[in-house]
C-alpha positions as CSV (number, residue, x, y, z in Angstrom):
1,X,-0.6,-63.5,-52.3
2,X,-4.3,-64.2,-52.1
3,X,-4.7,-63.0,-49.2
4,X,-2.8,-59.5,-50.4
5,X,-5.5,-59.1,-53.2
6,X,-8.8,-59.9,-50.8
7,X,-7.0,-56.9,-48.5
8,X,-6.5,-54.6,-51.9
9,X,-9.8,-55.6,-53.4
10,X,-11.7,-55.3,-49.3
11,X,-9.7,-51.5,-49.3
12,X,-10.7,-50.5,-52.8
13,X,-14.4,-51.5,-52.0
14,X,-14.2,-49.2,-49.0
15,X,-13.4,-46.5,-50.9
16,X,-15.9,-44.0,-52.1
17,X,-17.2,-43.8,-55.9
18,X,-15.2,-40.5,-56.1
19,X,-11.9,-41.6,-55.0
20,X,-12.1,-45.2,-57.3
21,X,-13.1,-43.0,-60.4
22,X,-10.4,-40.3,-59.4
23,X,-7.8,-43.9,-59.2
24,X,-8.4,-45.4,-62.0
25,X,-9.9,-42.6,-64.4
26,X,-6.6,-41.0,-63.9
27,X,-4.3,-43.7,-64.6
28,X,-6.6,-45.1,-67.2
29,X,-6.9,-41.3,-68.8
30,X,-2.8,-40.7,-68.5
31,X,-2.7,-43.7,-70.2
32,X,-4.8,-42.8,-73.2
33,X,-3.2,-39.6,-73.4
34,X,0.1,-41.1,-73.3
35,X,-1.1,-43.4,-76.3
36,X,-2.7,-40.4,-77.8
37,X,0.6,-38.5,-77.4
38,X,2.7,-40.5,-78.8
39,X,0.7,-41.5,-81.5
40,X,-0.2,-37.7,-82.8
41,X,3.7,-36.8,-81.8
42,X,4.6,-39.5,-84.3
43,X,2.3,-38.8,-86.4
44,X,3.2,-35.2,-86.7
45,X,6.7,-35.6,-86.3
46,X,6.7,-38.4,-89.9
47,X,4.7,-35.9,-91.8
48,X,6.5,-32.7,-91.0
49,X,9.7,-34.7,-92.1
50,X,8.7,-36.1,-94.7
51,X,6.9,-32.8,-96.3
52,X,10.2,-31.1,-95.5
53,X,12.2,-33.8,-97.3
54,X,9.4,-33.5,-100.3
55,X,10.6,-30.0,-100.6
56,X,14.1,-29.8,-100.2
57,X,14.5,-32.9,-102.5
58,X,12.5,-31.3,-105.0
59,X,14.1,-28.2,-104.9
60,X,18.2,-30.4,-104.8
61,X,16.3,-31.9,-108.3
62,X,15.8,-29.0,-109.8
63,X,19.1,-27.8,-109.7
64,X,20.9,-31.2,-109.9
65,X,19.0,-33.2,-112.5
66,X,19.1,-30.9,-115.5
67,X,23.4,-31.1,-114.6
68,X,23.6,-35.4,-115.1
69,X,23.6,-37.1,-118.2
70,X,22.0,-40.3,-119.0
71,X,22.8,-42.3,-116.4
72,X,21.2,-45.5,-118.3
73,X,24.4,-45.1,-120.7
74,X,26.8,-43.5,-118.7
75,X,28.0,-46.0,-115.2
76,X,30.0,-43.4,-114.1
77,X,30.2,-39.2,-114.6
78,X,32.5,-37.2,-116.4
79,X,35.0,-34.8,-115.0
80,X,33.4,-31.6,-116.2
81,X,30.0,-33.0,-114.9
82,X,31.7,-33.5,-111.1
83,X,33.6,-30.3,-111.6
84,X,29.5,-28.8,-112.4
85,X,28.5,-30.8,-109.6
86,X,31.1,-29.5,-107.1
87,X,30.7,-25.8,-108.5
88,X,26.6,-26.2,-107.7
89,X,26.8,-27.7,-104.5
90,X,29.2,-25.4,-102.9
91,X,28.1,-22.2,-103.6
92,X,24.9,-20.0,-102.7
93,X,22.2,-21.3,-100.9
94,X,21.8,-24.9,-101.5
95,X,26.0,-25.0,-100.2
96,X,25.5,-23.5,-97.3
97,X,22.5,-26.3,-96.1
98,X,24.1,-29.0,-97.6
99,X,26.8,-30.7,-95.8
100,X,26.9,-34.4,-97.6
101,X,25.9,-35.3,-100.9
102,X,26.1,-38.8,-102.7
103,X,25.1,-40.1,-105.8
104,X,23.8,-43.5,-105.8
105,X,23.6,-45.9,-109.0
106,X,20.9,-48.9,-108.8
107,X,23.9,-51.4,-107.6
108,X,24.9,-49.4,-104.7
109,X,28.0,-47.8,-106.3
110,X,28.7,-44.0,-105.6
111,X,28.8,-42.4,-108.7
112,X,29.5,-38.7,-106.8
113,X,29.8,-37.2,-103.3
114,X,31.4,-34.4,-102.1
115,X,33.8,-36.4,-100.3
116,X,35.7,-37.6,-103.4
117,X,37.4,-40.9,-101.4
118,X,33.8,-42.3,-101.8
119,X,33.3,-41.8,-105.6
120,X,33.3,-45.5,-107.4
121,X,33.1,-47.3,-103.8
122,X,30.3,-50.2,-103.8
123,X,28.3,-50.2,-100.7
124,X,25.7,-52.3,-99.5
125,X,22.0,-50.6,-99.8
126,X,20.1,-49.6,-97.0
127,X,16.2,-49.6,-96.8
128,X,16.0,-46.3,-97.4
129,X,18.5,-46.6,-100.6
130,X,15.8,-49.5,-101.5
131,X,12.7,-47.0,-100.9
132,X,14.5,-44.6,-103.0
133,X,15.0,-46.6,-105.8
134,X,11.3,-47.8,-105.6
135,X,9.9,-43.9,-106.2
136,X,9.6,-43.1,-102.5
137,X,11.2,-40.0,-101.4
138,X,12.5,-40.9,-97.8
139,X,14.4,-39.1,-94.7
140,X,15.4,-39.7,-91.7
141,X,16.4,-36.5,-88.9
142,X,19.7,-37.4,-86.7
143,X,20.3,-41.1,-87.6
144,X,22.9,-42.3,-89.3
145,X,24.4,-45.8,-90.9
146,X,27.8,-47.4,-90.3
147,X,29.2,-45.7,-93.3
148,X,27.9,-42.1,-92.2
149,X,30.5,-41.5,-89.3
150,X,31.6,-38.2,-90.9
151,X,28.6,-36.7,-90.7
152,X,27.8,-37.9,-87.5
153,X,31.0,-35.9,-86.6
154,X,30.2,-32.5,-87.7
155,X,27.8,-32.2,-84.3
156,X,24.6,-30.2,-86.1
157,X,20.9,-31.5,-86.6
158,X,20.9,-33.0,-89.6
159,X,18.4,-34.1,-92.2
160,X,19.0,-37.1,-94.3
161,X,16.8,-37.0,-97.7
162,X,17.3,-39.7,-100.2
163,X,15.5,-38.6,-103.2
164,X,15.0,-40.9,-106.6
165,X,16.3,-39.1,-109.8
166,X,14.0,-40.1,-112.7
167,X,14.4,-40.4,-116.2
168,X,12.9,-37.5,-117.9
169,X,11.1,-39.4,-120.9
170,X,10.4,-42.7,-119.0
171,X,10.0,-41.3,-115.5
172,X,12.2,-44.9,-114.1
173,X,14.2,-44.2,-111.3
174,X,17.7,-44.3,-112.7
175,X,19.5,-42.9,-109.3
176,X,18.9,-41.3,-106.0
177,X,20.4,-38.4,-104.4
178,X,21.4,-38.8,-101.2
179,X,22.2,-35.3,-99.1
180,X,22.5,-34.1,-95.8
181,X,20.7,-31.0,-94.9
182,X,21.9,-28.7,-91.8
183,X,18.2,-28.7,-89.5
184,X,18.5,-26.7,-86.8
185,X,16.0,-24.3,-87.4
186,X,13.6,-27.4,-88.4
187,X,15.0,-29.1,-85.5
188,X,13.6,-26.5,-83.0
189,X,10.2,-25.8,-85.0
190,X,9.5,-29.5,-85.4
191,X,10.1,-29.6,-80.9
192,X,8.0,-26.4,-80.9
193,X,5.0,-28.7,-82.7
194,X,5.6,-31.7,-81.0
195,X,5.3,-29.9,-77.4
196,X,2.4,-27.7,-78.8
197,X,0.7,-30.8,-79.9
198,X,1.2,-32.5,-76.4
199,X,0.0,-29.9,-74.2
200,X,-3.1,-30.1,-76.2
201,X,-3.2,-33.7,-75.8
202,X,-2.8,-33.0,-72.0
203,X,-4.8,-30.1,-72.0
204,X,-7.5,-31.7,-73.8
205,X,-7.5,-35.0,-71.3
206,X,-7.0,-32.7,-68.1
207,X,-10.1,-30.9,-69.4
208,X,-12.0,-34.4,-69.8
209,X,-10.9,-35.8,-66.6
210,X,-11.9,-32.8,-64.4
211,X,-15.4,-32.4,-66.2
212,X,-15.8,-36.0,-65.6
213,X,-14.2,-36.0,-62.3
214,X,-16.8,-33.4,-61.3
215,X,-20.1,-35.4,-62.5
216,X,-18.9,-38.6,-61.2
217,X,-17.7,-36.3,-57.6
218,X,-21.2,-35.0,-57.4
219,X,-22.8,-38.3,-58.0
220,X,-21.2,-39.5,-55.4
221,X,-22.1,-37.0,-53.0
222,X,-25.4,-37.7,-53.7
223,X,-25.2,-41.5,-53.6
224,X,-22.9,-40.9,-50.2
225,X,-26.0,-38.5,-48.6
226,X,-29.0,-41.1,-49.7
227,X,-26.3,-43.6,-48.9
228,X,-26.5,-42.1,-44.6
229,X,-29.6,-41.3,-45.1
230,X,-30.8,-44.7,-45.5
231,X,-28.7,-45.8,-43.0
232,X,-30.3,-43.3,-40.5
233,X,-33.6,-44.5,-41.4
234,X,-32.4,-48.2,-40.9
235,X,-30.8,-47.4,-37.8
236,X,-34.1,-45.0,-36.7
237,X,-36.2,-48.2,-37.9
238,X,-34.4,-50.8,-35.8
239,X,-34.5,-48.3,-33.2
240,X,-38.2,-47.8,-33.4
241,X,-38.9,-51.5,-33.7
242,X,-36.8,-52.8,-30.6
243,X,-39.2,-49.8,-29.1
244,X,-41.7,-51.4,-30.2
245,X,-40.6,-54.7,-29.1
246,X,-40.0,-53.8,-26.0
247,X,-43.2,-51.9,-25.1
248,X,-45.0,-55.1,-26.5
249,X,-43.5,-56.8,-24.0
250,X,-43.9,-54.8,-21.4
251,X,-47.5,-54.1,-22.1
252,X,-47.8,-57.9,-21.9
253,X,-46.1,-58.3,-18.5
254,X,-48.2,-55.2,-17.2
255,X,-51.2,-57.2,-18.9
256,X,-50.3,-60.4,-16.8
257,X,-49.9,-58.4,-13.8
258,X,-52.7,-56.2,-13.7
259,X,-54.8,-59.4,-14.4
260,X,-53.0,-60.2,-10.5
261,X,-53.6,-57.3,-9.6
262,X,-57.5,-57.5,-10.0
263,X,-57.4,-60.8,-8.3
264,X,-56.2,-59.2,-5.4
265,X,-58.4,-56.5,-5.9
266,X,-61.3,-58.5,-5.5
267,X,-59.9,-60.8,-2.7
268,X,-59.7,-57.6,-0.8
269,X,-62.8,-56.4,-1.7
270,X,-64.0,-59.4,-0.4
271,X,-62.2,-59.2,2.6
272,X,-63.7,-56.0,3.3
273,X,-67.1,-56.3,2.5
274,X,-66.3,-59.7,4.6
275,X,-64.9,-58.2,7.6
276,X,-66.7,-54.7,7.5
277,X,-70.7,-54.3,6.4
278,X,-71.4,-58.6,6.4
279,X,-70.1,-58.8,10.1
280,X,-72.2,-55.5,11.1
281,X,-75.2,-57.1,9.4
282,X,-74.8,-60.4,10.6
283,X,-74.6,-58.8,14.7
284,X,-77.6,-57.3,13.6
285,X,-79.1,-60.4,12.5
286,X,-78.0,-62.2,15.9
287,X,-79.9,-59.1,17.8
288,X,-83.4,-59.4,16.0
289,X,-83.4,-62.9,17.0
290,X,-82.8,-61.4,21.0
291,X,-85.9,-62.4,23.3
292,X,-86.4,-59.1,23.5
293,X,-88.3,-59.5,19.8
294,X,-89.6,-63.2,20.4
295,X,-90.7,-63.1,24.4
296,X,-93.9,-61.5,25.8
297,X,-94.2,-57.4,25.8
298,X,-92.4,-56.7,29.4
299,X,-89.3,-55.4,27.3
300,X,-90.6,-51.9,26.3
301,X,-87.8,-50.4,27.1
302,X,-85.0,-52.8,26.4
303,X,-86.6,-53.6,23.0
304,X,-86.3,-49.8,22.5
305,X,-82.6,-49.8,23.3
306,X,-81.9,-53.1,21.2
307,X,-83.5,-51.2,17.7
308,X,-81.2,-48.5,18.3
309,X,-78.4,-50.2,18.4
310,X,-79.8,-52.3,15.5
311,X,-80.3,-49.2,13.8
312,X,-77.0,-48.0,14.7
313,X,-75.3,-51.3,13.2
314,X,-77.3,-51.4,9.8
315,X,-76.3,-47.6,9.5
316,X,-71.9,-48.5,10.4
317,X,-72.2,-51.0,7.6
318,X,-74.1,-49.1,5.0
319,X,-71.6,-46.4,5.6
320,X,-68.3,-49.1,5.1
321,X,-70.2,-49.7,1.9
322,X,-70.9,-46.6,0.4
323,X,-67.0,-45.9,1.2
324,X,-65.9,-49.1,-0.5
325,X,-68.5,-48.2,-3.6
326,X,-66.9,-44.8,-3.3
327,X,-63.2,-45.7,-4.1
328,X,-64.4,-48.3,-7.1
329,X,-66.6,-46.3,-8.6
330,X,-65.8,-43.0,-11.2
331,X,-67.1,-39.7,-11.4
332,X,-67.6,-38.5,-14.9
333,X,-64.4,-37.1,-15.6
334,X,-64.1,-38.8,-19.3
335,X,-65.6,-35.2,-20.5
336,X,-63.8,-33.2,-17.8
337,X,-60.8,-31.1,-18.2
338,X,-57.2,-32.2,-17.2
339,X,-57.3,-29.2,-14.7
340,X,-60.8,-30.4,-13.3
341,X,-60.2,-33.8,-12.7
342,X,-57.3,-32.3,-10.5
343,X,-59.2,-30.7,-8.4
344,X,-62.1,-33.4,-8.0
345,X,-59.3,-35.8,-6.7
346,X,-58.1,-33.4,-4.4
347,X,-61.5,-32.1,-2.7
348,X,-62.9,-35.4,-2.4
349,X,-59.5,-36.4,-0.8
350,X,-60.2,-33.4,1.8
351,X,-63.7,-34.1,2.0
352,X,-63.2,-37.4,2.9
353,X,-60.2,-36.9,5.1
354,X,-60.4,-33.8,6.7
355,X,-57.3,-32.8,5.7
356,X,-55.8,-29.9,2.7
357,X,-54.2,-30.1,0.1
358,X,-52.5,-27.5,-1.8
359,X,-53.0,-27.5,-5.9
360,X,-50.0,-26.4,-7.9
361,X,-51.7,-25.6,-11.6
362,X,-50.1,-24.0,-14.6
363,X,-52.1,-21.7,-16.9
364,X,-52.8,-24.6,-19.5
365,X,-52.7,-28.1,-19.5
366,X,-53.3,-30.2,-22.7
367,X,-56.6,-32.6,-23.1
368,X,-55.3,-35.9,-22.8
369,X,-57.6,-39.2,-24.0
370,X,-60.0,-41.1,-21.6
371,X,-57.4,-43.4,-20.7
372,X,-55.1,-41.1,-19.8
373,X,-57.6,-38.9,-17.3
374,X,-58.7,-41.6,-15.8
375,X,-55.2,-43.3,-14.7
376,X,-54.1,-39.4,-14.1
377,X,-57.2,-39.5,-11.5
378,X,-57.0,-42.8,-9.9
379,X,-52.8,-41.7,-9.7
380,X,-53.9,-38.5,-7.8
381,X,-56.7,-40.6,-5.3
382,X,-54.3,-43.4,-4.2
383,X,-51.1,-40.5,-4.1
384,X,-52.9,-38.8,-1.1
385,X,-54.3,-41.7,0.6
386,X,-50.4,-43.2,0.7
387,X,-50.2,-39.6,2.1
388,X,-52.7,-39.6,4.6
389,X,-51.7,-43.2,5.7
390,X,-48.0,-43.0,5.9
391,X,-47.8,-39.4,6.0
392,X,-50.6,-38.3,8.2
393,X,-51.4,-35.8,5.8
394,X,-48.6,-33.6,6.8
395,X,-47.4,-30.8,4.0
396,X,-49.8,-32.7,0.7
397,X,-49.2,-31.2,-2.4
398,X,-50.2,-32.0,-6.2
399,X,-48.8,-30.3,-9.1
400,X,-48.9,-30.9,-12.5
401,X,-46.7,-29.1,-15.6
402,X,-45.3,-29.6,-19.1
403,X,-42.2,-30.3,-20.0
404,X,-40.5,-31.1,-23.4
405,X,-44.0,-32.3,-24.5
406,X,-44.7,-34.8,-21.5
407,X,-47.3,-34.1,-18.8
408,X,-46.3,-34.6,-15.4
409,X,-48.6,-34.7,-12.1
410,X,-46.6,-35.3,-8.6
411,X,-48.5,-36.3,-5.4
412,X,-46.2,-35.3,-2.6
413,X,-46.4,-35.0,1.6
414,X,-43.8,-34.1,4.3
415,X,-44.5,-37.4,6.1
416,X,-41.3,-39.5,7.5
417,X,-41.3,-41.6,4.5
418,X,-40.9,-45.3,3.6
419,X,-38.7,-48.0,1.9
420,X,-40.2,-48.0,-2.0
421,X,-39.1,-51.8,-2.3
422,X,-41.0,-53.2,0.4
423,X,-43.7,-50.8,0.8
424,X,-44.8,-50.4,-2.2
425,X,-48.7,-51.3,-1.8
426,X,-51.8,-53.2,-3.9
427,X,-52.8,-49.4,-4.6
428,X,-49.2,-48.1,-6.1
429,X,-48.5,-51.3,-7.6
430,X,-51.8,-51.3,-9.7
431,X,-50.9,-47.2,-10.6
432,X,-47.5,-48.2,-11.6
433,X,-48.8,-50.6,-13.9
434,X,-51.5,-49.2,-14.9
435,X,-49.3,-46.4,-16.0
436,X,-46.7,-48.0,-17.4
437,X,-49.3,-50.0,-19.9
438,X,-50.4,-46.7,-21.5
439,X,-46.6,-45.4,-22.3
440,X,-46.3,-44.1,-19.4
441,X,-43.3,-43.8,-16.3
442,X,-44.3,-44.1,-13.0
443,X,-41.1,-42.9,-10.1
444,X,-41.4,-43.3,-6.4
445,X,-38.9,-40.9,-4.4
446,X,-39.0,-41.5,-0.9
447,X,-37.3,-40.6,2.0
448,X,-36.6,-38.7,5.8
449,X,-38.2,-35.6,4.3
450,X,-41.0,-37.1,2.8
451,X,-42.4,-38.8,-0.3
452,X,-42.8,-37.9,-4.2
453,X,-44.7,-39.5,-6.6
454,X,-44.2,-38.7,-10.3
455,X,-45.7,-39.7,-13.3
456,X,-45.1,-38.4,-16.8
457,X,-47.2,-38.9,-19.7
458,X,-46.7,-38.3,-23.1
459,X,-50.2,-37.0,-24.1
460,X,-51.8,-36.1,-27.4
461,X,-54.4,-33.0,-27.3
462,X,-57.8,-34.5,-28.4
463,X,-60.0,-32.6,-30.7
């Protein structure tokens, strides 16, 4: 059973504001109007009675009072004021709406009735025979006693009026009148009321409940919309944060391995400056101490030949140098435009290599910040030098376009290709991190018909 109500109470919190008000306003409103009803049907239903009872009786007591004697002296009537009696109440109007009529003395005895077995029987007194004898004119429409059977038989409406009969000088209730009164015609006016009165009742609530039905419908509409509207901007925020999350921790692990990555930077650079321009300039060093420089002068002409190749030697290693200095070092392209910086990597790649390149440019490209020219740069140098290495510089192309917002430059050559997963080098290693720290996406494509390599940036124009 509990666990019945925790499934009711779970499903009724489920439902929207609406639906709960449109629940249990309407029962709780059909309720009140059923209260309402009843009560105002009642209501009108005791006072049109009893005004209609207020009349009739007054009007049987003005033609029926002035015909009794003094029923304080008299117990019981004489036969010429029956025979006045039966004369009254049988003709003209009053006889055709009356069709019982008793005569009631203080100890329940019948003093008169138009049924003439029932004149000098003792009855018991009803409530309404007590009323009656207390001043209260009383009635009653289709109900009847035990001793009414007859005119529960004649199958019409019927009003039942007991009306007190007062002493003229004293104004004491010395009998009551009791008569039945043919109320058809009342019957079908009093319905008339009672289902006038309810349709307003319902009318009336109907109106209430769909005016309130409609403020508490758009209130909930609006509650629902901020309702999914915060929800979107939960979801959007949880979204943005894991986002953020993640890049922190990706720009960590790109932190930790581009901090590698410049280790083996400089243990190559060593090993270059090691193995290039300090072994030239040490053989040079072994040659000036040749005894063509310490002996006598009888080596002229040898001493001649061992400068030049001296010469030759210093000249090998400052060129491996100025070609080391050249890949470390920048050109000024922090102030340069995207397109320019383009076409710097590119000619000093065909300077350098002998080789062309064919530039793919749009009309526009944004302005991108420092950080971004310069990894768009370095991405373009080391693209055509994996060209020129493992694609002998066969079919190099660079392009560069927007899309949806996002800058993308590809470095591509018609070389035989290689395996991305193991050949990936020092040089597109440090791009692909280097990229991937700023935002950025980094995507080798590599195979029989050559080699692509994408990046794609989402840039910012800077003023």
């Amino acid at each position: 059973m509990i666990r019945i109500l925790q499934n009711l109470a779970r499903r009724w919190s489920e439902l929207s504001l609406a639906v709960q008000f449109l629940v249990a306003g309407g029962f709780g409103l059909l309720a009140i109007m059923l209260v309402v009803g009843f009560w105002v049907t009642m209501q009108i239903r005791d006072g049109v009675i009893r005004n209609s009872a207020a009349t009739t009786a007054l009007y049987v007591d003005s033609v029926i009072a002035p015909l009794l004697p003094d029923l304080r002296k008299s117990e019981e009537l004489s036969e010429s004021v029956k025979q006045a009696l039966d004369e009254t109440l049988g003709q003209g109007a009053l006889g055709k709406r009356l069709v019982s009529f008793r005569l009631w003395r203080r100890d329940g005895t019948v003093l008169y009735a138009k049924n003439a077995a029932l004149i000098g029987r003792r009855f018991d007194l009803s409530d309404n025979l007590r009323s009656a004898f207390q001043g209260s004119v009383t009635a009653q429409l289709d109900t009847f006693d035990g001793n009414e059977s007859e005119e529960q038989a004649v199958g019409v409406p019927l009003l039942e009026i007991y009306n007190p009969v007062r002493e003229p000088w004293s104004g004491d209730v010395v009998a009551v009148t009791e008569f039945f009164e043919v109320a058809g015609d009342f019957k079908a006016t009093l319905a008339s009321a009672l289902m006038s009165s309810w349709l307003i009742v319902a009318g009336t609530t109907l109106t209430a409940f769909l005016l309130l039905s409609g403020i508490v419908l758009r209130g909930s509409r609006t509650i629902d919309d901020q309702r999914g509207a915060l929800r979107r901007q939960v979801s959007e925020l949880q979204g943005l944060v894991a986002q953020n999350s993640a890049l922190r921790h990706r720009v960590q692990r790109a932190s930790r391995r581009a901090t590698a990555l410049n280790e083996r930077y400089l243990r190559r650079i060593g090993a270059d400056l090691h193995d290039g321009p300090a072994q030239l300039v040490a053989l040079a060093a072994l040659r000036m101490d040749s005894p063509v420089f310490s002996g006598d002068g009888h080596w002229g002409e040898s001493r001649s030949t061992e400068v030049a190749m001296i010469r030759k030697t210093l000249e090998d290693a400052m060129r491996e140098i100025r070609g080391i200095c050249t890949g470390l070092v920048l050109p000024q392209i922090e102030t340069a435009a995207t397109t320019d910086i383009l076409r710097l990597a590119v000619n000093e790649h065909e300077r350098r290599t002998g080789t062309s390149v064919t530039l793919k440019l749009p009309g526009h490209l944004p302005e991108p910040g420092a950080s971004e020219k310069i990894s768009i740069y370095r991405f373009v140098q080391e693209g055509l030098n994996n060209a020129y290495r493992h694609g002998q510089g066969k079919d190099q192309v660079v392009r560069a376009e927007m899309k949806n917002g996002r800058l993308f430059v590809e470095v591509s050559d018609g070389g035989p290709g290689f395996d991305p997963a193991r050949a990936e080098g020092l040089g597109l290693a440090g791009l692909r991190e280097r990229v991937e720290s700023i935002g950025g996406q980094f995507e080798t494509l590599s195979g029989p018909q050559g080699t692509r390599l994408v990046i794609s940036l989402s840039v910012e124009e800077q003023a």
